[in-house]
C-alpha positions in Angstrom: -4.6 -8.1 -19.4 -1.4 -7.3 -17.7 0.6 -9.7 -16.5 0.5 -10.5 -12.1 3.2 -9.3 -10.4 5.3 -11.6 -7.6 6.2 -10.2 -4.3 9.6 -8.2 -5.7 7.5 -6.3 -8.4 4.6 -5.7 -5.7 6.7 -4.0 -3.6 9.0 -1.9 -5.8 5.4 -0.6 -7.3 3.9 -0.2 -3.8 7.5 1.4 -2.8 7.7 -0.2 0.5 9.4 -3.4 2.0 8.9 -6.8 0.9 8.4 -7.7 4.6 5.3 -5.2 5.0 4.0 -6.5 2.0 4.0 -10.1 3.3 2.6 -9.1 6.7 -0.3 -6.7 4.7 -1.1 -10.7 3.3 -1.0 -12.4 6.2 -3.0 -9.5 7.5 -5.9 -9.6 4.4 -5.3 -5.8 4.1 -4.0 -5.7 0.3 -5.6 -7.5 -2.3 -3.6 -10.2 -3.8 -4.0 -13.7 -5.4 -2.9 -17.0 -3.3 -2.2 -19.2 -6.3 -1.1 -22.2 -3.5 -0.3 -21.9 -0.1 3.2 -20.3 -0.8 2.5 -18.7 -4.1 0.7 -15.6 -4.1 0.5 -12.7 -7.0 -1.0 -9.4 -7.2 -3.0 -7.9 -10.0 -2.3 -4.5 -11.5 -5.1 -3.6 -11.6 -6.9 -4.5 -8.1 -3.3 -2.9 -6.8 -4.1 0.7 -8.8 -7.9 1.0 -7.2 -6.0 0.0 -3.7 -4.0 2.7 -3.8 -6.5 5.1 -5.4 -9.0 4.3 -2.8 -6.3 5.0 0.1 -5.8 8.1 -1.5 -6.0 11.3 1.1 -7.0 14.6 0.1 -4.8 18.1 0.6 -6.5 19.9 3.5 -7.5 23.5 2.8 -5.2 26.2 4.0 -7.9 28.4 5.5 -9.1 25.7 7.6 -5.1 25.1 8.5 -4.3 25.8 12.2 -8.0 26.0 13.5 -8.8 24.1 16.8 -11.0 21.7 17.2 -14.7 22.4 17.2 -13.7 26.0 15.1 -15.7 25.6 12.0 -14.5 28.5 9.0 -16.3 31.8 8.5 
């Protein structure tokens, strides 16, 4: 089991600022771990299936372009 990461480490991983990290808490939209009401730590792991699951797929070049309502031939 890897070790949980503090605030600093969560956000140099995530690569965004340590004050969008802290309102993504406050806001229950990252998974994290409140130890106390002013500790909180982050898992690795929960972190890597966060990210994966936010994950956006490359759009298809022949659909590229196309208004809406157009559907490919």
């Amino acid at each position: 089991m890897t070790a949980p990461l503090n605030y600093r480490e969560a956000a140099r991983m995530l690569g965004i600022p340590i004050g969008t990290l802290r309102s993504m808490v406050c806001r229950r939209q990252i998974p994290h771990i409140r130890i106390s009401p002013r500790i909180v730590v982050f898992d690795v792991a929960a972190l890597d299936a966060w990210i994966s699951a936010r994950r956006v797929g490359v759009a298809n070049d022949d659909d590229a372009g196309m208004d809406a309502g157009e559907t490919a031939a």
